[in-house]
LOTIMI-418709 format. One record per residue: z, y, x of N, C-alpha, C, CB in turn; residue number from 1; residue in one letter. Coordinates in nm, 4 decimals. Atoms other than C-alpha are relative to their C-alpha. Glycine has a CB too. Example, Ala and Ser with C-alpha at 12.3 -4.5 7.8 and 13.67 -1.06 7.14 Angstrom:
<atoms>
0.0000; -0.1190; 0.0890; 0.7800; -0.4500; 1.2300; 0.0000; 0.1200; 0.0900; 0.1246; 0.0027; -0.0992; 1; A
-0.0060; -0.1190; -0.0820; 0.7140; -0.1060; 1.3670; 0.0730; 0.1090; -0.0770; -0.1415; 0.0462; 0.0414; 2; S
</atoms>
This chain:
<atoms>
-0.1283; -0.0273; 0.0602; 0.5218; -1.2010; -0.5978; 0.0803; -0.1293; -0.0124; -0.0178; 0.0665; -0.1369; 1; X
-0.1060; 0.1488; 0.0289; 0.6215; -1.5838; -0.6478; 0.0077; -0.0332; 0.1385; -0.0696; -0.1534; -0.1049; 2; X
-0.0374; 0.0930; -0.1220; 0.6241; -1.6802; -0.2961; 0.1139; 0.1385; 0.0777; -0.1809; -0.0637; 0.1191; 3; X
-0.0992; -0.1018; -0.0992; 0.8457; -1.3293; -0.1966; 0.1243; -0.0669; -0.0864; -0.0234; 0.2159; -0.0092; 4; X
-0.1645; 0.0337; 0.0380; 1.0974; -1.4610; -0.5097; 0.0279; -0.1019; 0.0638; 0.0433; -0.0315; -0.1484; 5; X
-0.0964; 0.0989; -0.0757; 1.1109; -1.7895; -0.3676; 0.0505; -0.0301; 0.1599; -0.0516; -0.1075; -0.0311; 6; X
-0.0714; -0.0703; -0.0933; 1.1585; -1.6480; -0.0404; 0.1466; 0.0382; 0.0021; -0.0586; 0.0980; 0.0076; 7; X
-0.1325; -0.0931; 0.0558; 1.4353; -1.4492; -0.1547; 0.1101; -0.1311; -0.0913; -0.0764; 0.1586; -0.1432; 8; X
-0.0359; 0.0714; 0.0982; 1.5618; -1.7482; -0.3689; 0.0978; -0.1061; 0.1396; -0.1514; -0.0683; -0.1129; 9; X
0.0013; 0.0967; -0.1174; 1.5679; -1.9712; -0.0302; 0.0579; 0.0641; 0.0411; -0.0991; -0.0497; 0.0766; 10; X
-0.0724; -0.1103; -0.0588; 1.7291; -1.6834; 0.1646; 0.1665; -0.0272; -0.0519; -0.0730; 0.1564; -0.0571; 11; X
-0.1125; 0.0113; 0.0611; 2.0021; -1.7285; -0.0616; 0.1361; -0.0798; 0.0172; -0.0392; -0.0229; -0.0874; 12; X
-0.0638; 0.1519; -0.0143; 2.0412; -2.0921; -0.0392; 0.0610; -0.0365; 0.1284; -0.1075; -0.1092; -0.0208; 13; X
-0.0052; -0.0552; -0.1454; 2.0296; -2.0170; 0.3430; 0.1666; 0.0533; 0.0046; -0.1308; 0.1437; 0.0282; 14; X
-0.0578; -0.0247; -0.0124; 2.3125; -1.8311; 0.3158; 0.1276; 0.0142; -0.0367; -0.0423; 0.0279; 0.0132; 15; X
-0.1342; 0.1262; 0.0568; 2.5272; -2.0086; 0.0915; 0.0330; -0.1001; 0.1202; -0.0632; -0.1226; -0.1513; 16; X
-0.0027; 0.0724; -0.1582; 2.4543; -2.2888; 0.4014; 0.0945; 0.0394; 0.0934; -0.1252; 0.0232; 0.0799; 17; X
-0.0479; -0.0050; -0.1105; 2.5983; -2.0763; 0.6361; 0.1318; 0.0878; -0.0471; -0.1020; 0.0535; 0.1088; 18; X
-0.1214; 0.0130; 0.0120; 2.8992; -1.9761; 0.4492; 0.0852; -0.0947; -0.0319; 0.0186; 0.0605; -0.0500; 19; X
-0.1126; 0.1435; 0.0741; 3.0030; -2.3069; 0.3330; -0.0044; -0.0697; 0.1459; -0.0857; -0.1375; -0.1703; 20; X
-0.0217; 0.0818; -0.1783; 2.9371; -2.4373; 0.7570; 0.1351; 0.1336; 0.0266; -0.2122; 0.0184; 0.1682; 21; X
-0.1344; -0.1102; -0.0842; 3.1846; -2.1142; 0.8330; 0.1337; -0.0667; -0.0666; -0.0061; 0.2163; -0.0541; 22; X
-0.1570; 0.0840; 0.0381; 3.4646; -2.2763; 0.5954; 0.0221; -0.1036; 0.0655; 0.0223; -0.0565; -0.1409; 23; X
0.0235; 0.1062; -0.0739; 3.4112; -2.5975; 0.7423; 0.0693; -0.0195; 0.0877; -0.0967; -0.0081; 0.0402; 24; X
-0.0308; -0.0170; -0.1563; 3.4159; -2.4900; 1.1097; 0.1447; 0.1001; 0.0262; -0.1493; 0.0825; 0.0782; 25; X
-0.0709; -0.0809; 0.0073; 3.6966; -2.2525; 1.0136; 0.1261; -0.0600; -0.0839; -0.0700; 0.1076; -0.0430; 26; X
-0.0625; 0.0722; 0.0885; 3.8663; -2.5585; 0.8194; 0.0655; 0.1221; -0.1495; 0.1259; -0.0865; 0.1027; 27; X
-0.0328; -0.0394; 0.1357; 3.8977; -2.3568; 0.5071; 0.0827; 0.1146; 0.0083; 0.0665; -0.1066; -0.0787; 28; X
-0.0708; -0.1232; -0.0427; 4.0601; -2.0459; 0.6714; -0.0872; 0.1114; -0.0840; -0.0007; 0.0227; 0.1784; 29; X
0.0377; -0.1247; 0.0664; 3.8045; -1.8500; 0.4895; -0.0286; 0.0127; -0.1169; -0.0860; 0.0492; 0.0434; 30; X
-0.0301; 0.0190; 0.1316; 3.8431; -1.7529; 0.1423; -0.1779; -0.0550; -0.0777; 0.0796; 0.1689; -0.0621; 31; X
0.0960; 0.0496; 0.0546; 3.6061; -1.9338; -0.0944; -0.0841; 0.1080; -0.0683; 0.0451; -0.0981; -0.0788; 32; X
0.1114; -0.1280; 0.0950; 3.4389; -1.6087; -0.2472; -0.0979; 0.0472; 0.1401; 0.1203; 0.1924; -0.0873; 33; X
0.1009; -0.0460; -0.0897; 3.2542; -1.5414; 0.0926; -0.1486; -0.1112; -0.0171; 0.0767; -0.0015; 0.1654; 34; X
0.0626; 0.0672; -0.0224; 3.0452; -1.8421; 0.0474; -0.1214; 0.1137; -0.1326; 0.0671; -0.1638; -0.0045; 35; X
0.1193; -0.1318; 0.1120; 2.8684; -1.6006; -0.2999; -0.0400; 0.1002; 0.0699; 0.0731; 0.0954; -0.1404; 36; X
-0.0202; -0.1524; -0.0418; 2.9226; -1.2940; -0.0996; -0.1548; -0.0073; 0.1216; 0.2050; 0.0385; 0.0946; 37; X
0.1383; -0.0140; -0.1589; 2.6563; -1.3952; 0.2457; -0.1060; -0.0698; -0.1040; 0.0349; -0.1362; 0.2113; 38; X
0.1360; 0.0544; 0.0178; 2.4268; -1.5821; -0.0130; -0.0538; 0.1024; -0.0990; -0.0061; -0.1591; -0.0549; 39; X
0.0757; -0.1201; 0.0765; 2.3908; -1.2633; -0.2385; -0.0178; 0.1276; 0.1263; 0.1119; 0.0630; -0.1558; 40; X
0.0799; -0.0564; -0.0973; 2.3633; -1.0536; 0.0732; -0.0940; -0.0393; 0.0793; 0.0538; 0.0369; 0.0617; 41; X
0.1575; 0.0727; -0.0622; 2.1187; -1.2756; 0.2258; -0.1056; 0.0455; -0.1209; 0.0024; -0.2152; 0.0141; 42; X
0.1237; -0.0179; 0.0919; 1.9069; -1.2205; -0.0752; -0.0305; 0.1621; 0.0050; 0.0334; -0.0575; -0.1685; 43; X
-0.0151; -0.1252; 0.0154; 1.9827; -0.8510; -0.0707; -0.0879; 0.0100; 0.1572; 0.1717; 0.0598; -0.0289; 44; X
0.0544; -0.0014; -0.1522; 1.8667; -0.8402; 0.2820; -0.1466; -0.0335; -0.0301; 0.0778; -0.1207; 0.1146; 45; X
0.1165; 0.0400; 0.0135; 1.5510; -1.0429; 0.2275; -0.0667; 0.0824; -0.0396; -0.0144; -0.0889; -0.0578; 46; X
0.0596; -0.1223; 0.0841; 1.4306; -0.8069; -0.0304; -0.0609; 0.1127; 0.0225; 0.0705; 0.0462; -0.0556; 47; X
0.0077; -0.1903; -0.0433; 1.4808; -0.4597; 0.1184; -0.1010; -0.0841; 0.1216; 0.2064; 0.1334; 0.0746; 48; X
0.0717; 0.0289; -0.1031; 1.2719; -0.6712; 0.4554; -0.1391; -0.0076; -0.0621; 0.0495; -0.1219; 0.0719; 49; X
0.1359; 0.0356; 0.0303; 1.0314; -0.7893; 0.1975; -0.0525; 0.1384; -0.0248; -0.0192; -0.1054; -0.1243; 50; X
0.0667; -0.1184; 0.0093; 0.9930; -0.4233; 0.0863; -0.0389; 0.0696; 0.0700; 0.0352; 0.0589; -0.0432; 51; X
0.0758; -0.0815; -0.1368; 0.9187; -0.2629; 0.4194; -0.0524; -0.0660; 0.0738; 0.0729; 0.0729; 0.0918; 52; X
0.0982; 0.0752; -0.0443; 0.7452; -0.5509; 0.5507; -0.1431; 0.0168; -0.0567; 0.0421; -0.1211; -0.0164; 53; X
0.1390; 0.0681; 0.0897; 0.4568; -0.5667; 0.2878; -0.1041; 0.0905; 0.0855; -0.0093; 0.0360; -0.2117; 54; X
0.1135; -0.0532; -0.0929; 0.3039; -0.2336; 0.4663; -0.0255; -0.0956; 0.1337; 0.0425; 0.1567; 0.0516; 55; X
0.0468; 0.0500; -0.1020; 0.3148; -0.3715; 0.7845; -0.0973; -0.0948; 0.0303; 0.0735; -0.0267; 0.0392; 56; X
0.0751; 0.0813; 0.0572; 0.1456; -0.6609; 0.6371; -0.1621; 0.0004; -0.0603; 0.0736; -0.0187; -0.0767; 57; X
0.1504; -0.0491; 0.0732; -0.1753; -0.4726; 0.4572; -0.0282; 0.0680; 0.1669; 0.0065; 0.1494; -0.1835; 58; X
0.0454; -0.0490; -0.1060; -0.1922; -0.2978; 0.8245; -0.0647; -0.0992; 0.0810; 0.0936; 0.0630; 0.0611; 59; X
0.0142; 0.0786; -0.0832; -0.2194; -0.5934; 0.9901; -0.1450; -0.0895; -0.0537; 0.1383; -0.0711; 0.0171; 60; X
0.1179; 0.0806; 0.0352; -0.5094; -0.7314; 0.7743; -0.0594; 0.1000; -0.0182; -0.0057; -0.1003; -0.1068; 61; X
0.1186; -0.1657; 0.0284; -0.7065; -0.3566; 0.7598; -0.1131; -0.0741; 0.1418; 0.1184; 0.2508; 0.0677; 62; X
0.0869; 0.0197; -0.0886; -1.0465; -0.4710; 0.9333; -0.0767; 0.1416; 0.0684; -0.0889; -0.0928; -0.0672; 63; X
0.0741; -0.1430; -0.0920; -1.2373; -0.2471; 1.1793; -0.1301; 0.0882; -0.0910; -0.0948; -0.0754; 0.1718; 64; X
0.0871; -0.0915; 0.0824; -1.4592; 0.0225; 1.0064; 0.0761; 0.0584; -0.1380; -0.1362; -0.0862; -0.0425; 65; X
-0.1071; -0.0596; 0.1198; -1.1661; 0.0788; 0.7473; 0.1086; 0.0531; 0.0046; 0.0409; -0.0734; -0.0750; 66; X
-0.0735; -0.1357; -0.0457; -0.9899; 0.3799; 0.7539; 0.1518; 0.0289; -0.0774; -0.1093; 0.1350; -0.0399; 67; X
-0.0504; 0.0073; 0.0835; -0.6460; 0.3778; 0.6538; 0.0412; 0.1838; 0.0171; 0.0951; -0.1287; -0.0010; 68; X
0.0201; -0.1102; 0.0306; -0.6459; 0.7348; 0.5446; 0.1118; 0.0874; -0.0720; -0.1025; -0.0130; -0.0604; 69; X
-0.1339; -0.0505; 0.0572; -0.3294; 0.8342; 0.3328; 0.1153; -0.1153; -0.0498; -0.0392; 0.0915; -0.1294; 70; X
-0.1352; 0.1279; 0.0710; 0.0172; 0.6292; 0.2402; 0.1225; 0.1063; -0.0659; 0.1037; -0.1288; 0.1705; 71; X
-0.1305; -0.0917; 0.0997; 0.3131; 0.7646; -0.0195; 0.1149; -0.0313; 0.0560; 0.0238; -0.0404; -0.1723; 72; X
-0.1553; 0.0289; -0.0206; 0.6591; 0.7487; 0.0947; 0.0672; 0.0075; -0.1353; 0.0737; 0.1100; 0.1030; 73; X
-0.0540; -0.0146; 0.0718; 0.8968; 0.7434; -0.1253; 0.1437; -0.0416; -0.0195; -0.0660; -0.0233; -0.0555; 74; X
-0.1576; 0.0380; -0.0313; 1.2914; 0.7316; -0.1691; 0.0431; 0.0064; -0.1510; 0.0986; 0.1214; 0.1149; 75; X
-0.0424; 0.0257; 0.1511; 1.4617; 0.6500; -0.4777; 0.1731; -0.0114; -0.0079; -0.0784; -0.1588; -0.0584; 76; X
-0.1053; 0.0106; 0.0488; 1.8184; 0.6859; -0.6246; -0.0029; -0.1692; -0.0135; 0.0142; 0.0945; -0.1244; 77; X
-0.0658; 0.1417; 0.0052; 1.8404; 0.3079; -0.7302; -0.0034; -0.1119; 0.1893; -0.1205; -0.0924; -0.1511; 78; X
-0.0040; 0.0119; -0.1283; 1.7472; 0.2541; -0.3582; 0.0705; 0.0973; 0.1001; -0.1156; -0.0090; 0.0260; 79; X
-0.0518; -0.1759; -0.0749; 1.9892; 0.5063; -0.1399; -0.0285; -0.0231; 0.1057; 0.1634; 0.0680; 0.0077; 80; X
0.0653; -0.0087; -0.1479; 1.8557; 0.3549; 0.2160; -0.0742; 0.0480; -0.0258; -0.0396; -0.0946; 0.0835; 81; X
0.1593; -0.0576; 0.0306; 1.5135; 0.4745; 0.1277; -0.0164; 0.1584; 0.0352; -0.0417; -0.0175; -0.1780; 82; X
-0.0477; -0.1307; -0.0124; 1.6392; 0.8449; 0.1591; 0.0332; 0.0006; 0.1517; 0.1246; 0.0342; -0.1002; 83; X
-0.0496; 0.0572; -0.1546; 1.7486; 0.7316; 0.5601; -0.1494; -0.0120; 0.0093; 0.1167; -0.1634; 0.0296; 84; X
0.0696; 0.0602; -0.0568; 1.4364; 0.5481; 0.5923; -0.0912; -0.0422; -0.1148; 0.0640; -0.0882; 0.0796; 85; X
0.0283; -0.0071; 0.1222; 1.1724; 0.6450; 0.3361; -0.1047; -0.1715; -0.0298; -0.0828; 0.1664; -0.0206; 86; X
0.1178; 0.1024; 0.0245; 0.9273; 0.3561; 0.1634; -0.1370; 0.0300; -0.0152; 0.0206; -0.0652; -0.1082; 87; X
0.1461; -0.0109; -0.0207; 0.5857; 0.3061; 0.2217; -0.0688; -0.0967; -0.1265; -0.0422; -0.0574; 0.1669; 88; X
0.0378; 0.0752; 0.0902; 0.4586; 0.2338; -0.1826; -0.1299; 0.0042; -0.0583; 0.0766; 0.0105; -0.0776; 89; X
0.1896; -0.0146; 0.0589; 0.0970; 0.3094; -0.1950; -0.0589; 0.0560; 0.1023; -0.0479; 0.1114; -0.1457; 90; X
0.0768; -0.0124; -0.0953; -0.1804; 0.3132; 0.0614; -0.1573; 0.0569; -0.0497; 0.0063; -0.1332; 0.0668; 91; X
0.1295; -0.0107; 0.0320; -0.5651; 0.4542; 0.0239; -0.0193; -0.0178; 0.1301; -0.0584; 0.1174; -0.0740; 92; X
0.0643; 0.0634; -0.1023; -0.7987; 0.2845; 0.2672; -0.1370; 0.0706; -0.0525; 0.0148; -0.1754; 0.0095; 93; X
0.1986; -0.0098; 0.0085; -1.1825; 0.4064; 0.3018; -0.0751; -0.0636; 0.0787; -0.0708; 0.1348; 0.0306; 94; X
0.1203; 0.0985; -0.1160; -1.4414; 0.1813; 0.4016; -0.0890; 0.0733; 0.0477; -0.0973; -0.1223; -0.0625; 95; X
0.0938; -0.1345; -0.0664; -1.6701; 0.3551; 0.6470; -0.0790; -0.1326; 0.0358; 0.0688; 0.1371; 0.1527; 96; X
0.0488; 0.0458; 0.0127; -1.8399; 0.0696; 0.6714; -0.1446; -0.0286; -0.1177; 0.0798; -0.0333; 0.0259; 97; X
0.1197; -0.0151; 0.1599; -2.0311; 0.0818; 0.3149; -0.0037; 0.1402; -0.0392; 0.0612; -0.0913; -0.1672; 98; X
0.0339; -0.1472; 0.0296; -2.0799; 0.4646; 0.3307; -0.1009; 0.0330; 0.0356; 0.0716; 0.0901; 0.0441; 99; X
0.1861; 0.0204; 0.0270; -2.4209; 0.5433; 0.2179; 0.0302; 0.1821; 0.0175; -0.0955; -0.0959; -0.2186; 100; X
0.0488; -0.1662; 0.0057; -2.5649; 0.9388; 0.3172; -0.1451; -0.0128; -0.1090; -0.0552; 0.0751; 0.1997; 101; X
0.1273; -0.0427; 0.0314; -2.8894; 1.0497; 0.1498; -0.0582; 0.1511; 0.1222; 0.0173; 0.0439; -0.1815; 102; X
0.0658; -0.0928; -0.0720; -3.1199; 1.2107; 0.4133; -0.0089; 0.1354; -0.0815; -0.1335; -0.0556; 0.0379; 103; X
0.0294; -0.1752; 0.0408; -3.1852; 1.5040; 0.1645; 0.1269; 0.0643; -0.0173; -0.0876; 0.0316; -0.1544; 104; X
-0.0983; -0.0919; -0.0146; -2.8563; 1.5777; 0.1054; 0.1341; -0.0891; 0.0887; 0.0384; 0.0609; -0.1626; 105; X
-0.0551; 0.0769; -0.1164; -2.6092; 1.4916; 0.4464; 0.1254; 0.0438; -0.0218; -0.0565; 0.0248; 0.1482; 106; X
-0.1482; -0.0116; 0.0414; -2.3039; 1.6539; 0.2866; 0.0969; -0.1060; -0.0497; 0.0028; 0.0835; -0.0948; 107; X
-0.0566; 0.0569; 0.1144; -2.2797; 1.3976; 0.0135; 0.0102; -0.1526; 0.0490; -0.0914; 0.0272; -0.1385; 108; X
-0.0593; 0.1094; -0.0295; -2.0965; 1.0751; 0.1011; 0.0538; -0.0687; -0.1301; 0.0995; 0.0294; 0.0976; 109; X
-0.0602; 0.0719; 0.0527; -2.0699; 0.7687; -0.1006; 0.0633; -0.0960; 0.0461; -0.0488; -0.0245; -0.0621; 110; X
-0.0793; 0.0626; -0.0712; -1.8028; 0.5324; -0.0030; 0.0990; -0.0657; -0.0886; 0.0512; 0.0820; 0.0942; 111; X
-0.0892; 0.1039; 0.0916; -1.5640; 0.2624; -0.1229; 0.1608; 0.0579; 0.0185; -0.0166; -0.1858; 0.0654; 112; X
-0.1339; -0.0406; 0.0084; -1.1970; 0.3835; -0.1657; 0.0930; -0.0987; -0.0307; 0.0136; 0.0958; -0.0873; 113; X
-0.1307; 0.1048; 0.0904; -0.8810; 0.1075; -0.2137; 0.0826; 0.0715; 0.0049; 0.0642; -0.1454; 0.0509; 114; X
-0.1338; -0.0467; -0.0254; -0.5805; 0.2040; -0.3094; 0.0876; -0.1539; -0.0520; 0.0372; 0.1633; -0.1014; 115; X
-0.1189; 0.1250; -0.0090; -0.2909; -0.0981; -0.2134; 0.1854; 0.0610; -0.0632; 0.0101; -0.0503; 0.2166; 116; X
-0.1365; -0.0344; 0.0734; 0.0155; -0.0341; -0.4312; 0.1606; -0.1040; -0.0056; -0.0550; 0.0116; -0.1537; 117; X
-0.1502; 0.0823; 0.0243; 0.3915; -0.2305; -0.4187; 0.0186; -0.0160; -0.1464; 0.1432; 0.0874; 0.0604; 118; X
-0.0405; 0.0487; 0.1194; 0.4123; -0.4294; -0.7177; -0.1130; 0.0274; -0.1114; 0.1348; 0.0625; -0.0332; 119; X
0.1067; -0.0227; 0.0760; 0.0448; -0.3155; -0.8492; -0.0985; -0.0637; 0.0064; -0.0347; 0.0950; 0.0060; 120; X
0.1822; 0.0676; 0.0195; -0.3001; -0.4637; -0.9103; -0.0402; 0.0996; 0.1371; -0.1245; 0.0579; -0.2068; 121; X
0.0704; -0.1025; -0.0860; -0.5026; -0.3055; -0.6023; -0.1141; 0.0709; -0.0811; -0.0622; -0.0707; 0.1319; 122; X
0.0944; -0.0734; 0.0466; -0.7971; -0.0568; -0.7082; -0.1299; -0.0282; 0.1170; 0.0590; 0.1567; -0.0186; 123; X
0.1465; -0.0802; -0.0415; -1.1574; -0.0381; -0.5836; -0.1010; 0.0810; -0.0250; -0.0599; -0.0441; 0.0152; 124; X
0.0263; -0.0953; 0.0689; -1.2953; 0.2710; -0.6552; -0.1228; 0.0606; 0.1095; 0.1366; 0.0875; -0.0393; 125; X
0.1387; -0.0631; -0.0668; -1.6822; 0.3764; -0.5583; 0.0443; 0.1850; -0.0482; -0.1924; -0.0860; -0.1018; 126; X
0.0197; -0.1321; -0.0040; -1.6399; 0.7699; -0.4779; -0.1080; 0.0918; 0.0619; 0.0926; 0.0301; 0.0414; 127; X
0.1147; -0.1027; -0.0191; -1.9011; 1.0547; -0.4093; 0.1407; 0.1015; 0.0499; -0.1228; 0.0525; -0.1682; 128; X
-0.0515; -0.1036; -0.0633; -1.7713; 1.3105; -0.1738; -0.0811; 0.1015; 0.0275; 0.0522; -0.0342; 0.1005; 129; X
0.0797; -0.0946; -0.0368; -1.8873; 1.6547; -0.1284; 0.0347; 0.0556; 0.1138; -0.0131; 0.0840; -0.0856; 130; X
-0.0650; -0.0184; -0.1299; -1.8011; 1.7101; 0.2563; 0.0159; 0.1750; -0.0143; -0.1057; -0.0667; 0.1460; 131; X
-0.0128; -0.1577; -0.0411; -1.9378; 2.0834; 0.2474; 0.0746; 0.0898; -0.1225; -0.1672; 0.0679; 0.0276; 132; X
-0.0892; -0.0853; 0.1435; -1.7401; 2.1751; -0.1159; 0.1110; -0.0616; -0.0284; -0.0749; 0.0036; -0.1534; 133; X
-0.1406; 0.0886; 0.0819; -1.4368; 1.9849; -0.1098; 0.0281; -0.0497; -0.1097; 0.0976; 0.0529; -0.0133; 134; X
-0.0004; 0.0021; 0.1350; -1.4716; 1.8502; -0.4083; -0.0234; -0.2052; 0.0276; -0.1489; 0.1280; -0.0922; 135; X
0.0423; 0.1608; 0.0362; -1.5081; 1.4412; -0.5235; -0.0197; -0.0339; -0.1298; 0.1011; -0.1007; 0.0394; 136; X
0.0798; -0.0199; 0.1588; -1.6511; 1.2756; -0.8226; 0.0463; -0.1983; -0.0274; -0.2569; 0.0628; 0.0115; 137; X
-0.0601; 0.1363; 0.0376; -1.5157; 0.8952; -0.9381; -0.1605; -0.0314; -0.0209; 0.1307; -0.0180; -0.1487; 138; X
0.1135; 0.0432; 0.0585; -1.8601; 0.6857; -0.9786; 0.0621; -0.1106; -0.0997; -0.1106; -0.0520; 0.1095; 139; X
-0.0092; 0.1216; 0.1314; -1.8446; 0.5185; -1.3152; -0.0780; -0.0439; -0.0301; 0.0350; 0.0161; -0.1159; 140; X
0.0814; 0.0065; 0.0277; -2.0258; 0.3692; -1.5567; -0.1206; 0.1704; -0.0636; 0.0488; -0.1067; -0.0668; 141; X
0.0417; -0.0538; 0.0874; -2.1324; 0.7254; -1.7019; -0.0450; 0.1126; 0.1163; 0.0944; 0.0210; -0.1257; 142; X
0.0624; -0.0246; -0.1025; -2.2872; 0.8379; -1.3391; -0.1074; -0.0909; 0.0300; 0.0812; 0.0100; 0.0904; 143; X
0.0817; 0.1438; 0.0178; -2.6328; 0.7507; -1.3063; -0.0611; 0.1506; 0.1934; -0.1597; -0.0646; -0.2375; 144; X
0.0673; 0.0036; -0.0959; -2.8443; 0.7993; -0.9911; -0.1366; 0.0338; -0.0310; 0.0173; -0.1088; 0.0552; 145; X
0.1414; 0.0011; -0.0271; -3.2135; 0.9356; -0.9497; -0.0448; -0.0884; 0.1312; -0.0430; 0.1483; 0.0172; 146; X
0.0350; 0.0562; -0.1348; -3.4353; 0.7711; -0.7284; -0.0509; 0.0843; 0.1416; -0.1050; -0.0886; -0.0338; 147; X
-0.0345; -0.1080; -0.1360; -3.4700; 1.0863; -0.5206; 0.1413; 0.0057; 0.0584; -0.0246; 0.1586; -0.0420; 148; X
-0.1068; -0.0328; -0.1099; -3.0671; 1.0406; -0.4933; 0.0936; 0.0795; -0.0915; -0.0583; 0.0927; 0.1435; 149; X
-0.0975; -0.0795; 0.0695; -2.9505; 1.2889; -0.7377; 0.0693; -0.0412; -0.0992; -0.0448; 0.0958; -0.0415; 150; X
-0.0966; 0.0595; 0.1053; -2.6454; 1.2545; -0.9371; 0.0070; 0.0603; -0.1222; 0.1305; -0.0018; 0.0425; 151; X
-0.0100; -0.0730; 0.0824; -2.6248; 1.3117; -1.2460; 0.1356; -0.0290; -0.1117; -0.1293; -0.0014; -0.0458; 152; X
-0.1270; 0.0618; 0.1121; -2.2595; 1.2695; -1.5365; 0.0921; -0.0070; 0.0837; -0.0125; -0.1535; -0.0809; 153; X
-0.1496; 0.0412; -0.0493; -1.8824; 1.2401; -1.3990; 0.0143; 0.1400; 0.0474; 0.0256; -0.1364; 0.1279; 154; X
-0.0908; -0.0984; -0.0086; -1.6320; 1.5300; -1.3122; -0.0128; -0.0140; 0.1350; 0.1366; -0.0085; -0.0681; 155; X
-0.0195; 0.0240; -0.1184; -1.6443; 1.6683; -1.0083; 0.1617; 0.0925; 0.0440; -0.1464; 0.0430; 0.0766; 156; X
-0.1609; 0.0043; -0.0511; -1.2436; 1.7023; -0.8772; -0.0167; 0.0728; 0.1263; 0.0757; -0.1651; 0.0287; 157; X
-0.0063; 0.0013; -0.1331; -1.1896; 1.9412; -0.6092; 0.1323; 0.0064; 0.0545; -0.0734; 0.0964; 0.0473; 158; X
-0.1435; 0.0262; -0.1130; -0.9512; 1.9120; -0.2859; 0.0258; 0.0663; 0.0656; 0.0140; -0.0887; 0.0881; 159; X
-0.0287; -0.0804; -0.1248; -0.7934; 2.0566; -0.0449; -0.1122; -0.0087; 0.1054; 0.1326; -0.0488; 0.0651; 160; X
0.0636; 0.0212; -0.1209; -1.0304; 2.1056; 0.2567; 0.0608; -0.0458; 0.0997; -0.0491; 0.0926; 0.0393; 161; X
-0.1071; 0.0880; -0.1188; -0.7519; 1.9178; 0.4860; 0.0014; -0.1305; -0.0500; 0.1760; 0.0527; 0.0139; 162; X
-0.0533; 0.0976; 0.1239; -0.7337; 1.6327; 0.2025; -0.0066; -0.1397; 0.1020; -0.1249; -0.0069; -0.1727; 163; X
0.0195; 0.1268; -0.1161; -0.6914; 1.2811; 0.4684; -0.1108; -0.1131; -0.0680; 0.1755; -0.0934; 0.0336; 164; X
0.0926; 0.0965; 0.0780; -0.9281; 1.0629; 0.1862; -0.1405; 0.0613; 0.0296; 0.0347; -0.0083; -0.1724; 165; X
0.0858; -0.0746; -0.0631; -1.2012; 1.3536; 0.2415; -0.0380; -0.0221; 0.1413; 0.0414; 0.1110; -0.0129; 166; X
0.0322; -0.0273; -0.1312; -1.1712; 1.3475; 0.5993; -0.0508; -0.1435; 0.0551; 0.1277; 0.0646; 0.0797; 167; X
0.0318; 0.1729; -0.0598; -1.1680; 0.9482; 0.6280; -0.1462; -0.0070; -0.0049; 0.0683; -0.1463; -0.1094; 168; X
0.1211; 0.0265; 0.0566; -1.4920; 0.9489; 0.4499; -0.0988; 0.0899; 0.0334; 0.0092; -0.0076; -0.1290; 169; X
0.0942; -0.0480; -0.0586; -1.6812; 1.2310; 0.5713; -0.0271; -0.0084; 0.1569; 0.0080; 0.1087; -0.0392; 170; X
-0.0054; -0.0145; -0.1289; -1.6074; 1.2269; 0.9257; 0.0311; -0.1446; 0.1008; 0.1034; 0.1065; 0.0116; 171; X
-0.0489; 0.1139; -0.0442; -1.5155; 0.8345; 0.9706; 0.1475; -0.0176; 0.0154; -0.0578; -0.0216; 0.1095; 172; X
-0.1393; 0.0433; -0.0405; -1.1246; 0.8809; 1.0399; 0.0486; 0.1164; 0.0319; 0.0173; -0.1019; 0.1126; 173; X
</atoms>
């Protein structure tokens, strides 16, 4: 967040720069309020880039075996491009990499879940999936494990049988 403001801060300064070279080169033909005007749209600019950049950004560092599995759009009144050209403000990734089966039961998938948020703390969240009941279960502290495997404590949540977090995790992608 401090290196996008001073991004955005620099952007600015940038574009103060290149309205105070346009008076200059334009010997003073152009009114002195443009020089505010390109360095608050430079910042304005920056911004809305930094906001639809950042996905592109978590895509570009997603390593192999990690499934990016669902993302939120979203358009907002204080934003009216966004409605044109919605935003991408929350991602869930499943690692298929650290997804443990139990031979006795081949339904039940445990697996690591992130969810990458705009302007949030990220999450890592150990989930239990029930492939053949649509259903999922948050592992907390108040889920304990037998050593045959079986679970025992936490809510089990069910889903759609289409659900894209389900599908990442039972099926790899």
């Amino acid at each position: 967040m401090t290196v996008e403001f001073l991004a955005i801060l620099i952007a600015g300064i940038g574009g103060a720069g290149i309205g105070l070279m346009l008076r200059k080169l334009l010997r003073d033909r152009v009114p002195k309020w443009t020089v505010p005007a390109i360095a608050g749209l430079s910042m304005i600019v920056m911004s809305i880039w930094s906001e639809y950049n950042w996905f592109s950004r978590l895509q570009a560092g997603i390593p192999p075996g990690v499934v990016l599995a669902q993302t939120n759009d979203t358009a907002s009144p204080l934003r009216p491009w966004t409605y044109a050209v919605p935003l991408v403000t929350s991602a869930l990734l499943v690692d298929t990499r650290k997804s443990m089966r139990n031979p006795a039961a081949p339904d039940l998938v445990l697996t690591q879940v992130w969810r990458f948020a705009r302007w949030q703390g990220n999450q890592e969240i150990m989930v239990m999936f029930d492939c053949a009941n649509s259903r999922r279960v948050d592992v907390t502290a108040n889920v304990t494990f037998t050593e045959t495997g079986v679970m025992s404590g936490g809510t089990w949540v069910p889903l759609d049988p289409g659900d894209p977090v389900m599908k990442a995790a039972c099926h790899g992608g």
